[in-house]
C-alpha positions in Angstrom: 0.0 0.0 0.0 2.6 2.5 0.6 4.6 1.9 -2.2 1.0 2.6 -4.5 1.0 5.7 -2.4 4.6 6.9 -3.1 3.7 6.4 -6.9 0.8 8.6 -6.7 2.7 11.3 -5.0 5.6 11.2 -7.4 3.4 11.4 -10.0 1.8 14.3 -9.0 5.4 15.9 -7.3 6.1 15.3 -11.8 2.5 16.9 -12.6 2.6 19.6 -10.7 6.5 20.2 -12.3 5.8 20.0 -15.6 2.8 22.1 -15.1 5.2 24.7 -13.9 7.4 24.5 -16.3 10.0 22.9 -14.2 12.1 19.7 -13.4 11.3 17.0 -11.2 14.9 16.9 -10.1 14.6 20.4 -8.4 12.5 19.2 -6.4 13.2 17.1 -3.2 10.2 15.0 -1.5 10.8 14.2 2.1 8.9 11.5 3.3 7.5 12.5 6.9 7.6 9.6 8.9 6.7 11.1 12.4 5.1 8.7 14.3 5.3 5.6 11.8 7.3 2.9 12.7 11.1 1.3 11.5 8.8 -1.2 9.3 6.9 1.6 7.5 10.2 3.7 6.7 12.1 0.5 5.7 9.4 -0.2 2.8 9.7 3.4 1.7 13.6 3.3 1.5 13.4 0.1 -0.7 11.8 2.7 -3.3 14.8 4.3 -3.4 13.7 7.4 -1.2 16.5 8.5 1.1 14.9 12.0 2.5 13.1 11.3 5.7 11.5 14.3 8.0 11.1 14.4 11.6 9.0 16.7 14.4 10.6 15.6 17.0 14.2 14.8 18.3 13.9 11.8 20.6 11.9 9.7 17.7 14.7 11.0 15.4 17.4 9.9 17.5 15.6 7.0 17.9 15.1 6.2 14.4 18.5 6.8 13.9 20.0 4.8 15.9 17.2 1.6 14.2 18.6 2.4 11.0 21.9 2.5 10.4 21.5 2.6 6.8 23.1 6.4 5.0 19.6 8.8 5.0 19.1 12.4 5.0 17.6 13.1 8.2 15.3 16.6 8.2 14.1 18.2 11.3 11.2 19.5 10.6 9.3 20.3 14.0 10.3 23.0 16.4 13.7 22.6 17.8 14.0 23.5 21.5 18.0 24.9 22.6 18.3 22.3 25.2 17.8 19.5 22.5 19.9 20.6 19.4 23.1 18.8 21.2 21.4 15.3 20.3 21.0 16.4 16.5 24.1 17.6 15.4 25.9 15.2 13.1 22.8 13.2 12.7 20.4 15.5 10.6 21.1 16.5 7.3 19.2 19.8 7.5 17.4 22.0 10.3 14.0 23.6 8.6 13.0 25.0 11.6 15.1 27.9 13.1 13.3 30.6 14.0 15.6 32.9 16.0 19.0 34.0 16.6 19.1 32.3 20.0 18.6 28.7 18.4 21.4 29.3 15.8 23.7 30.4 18.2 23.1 27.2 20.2 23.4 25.3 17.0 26.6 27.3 16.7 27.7 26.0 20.2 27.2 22.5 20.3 28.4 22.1 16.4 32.0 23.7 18.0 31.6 21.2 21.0 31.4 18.2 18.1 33.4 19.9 15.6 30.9 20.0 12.8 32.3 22.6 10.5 28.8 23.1 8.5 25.3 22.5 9.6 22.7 23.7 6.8 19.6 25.3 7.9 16.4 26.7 6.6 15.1 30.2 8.1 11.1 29.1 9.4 8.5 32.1 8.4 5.4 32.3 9.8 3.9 33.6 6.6 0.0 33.8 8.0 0.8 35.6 10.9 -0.3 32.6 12.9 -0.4 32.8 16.8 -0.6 29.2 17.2 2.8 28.7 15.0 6.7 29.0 15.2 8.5 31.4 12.6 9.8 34.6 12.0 7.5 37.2 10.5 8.2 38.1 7.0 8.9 41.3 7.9 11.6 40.5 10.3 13.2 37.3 8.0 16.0 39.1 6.0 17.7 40.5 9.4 17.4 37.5 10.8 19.0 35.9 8.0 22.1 38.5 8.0 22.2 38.1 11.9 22.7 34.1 11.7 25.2 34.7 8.5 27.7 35.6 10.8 28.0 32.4 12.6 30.2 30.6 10.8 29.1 26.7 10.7 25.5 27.5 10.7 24.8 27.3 7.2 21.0 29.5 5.9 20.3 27.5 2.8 16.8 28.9 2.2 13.7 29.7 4.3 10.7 26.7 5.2 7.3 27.8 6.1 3.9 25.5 7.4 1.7 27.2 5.3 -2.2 28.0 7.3 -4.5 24.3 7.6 -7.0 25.1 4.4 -9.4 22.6 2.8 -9.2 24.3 -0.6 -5.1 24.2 -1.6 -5.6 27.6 -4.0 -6.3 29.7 -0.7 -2.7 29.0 -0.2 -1.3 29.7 -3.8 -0.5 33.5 -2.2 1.8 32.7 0.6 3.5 30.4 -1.3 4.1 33.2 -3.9 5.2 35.4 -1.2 7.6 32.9 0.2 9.1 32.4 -3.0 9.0 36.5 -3.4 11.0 36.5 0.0 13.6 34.1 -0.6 14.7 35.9 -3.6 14.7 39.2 -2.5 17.0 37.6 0.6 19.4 35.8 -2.0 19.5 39.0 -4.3 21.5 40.6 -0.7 24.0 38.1 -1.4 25.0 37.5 1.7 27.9 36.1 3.2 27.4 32.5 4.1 24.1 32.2 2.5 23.0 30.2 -0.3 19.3 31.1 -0.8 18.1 28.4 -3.3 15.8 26.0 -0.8 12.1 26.3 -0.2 10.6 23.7 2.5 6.4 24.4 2.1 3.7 22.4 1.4 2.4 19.0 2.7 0.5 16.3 2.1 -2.6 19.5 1.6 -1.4 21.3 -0.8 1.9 20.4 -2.0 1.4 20.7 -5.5 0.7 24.2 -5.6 3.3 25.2 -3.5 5.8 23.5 -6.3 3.8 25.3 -8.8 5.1 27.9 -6.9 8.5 27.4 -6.4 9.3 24.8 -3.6 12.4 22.9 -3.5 11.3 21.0 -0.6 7.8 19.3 -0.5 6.9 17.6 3.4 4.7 14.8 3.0 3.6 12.4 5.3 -0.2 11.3 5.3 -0.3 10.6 1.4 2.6 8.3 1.4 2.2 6.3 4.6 -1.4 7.0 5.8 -3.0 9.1 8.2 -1.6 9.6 12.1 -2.5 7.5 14.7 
């Protein structure tokens, strides 16, 4: 069942690409496993799928340390400073930094372990949304230029969890403003920044937001099924 499901997704990760007038290959689909067992990721990694997302550290760590196999671990759910000294050197990328604070703890533990680069997206709160984690658009390029001077943490891009709509369009404008956004940021050309990832859209609404521009699709529920 979840290898139908990968199929469907791909296919409509290539759909929504050529409808856009772009190439699958720019765009990477991590498979959000948060919450699904060993068994459920292993089935998805014999497709050939090596880009796996996380919300939360301990299940990462513990995945981690069940699959010893080479995959490119993405935190993807709010990283508390106490806990960023278990990821570094296991994730491949951090989507979710949302403040000078959390970099320079990132900074800090990846001097303790001696990790000379750890890649990061900037998280914007692009609806202005109490109930979420992010920068405001507003405040994202200084941010940016603030973390840039740090020298292992690495901004690749911004990520954004786009508002919970049932109709995907309602969400075509914040993903055209994110895109807006990261380019103005690259177009600064900042020191230590490479501005060329987007991290939106899920399971929802992930084909508009490649329509759109992302580089980075998050999806979880079409590929391996609804939560428990």
């Amino acid at each position: 069942m979840i290898k139908e499901n990968l199929k469907k997704v791909e296919a409509r990760v290539e759909n929504a690409c050529r409808r856009a007038g772009r190439s699958p290959l720019d765009v990477t689909l991590i498979a959000v496993s948060k919450t699904k067992p060993v068994s459920m990721i292993r089935e998805v990694m014999e497709t050939g799928i090596v880009d796996f997302g996380e919300n939360k550290v301990q299940e990462l760590c513990d995945k981690t340390e069940q699959i010893p196999e080479k995959l490119n671990w993405h935190l993807i759910g709010h990283l508390q400073r106490n806990k960023v000294k278990y990821i570094i050197g296991r994730v491949c990328m951090i989507h979710s930094v949302d403040s000078l604070r959390l970099a320079q703890e990132i900074q800090k533990e990846a001097d303790k372990h001696q990790v000379s680069e750890v890649p990061v997206l900037v998280e914007v709160n692009i609806g202005n949304e109490e109930s979420k984690d992010g920068v405001s658009p507003e405040n994202a390029a200084e941010l940016v230029q603030e973390i840039a001077k740090l020298p292992a943490v690495r901004v690749m891009g911004l990520m954004t969890v786009a508002p919970f709509v049932e109709d995907p369009e309602e969400n075509r404008e914040a993903f055209r403003t994110m895109r807006r956004l990261r380019d103005e940021i690259g177009a600064l050309s900042i020191p230590n920044v490479q501005m060329k990832e987007l991290s939106m859209g899920m399971t929802g609404d992930f084909e508009v937001a490649i329509e759109e521009g992302a580089t980075m699709v998050r999806v979880g529920t079409a590929i391996f099924g609804a939560r428990n």
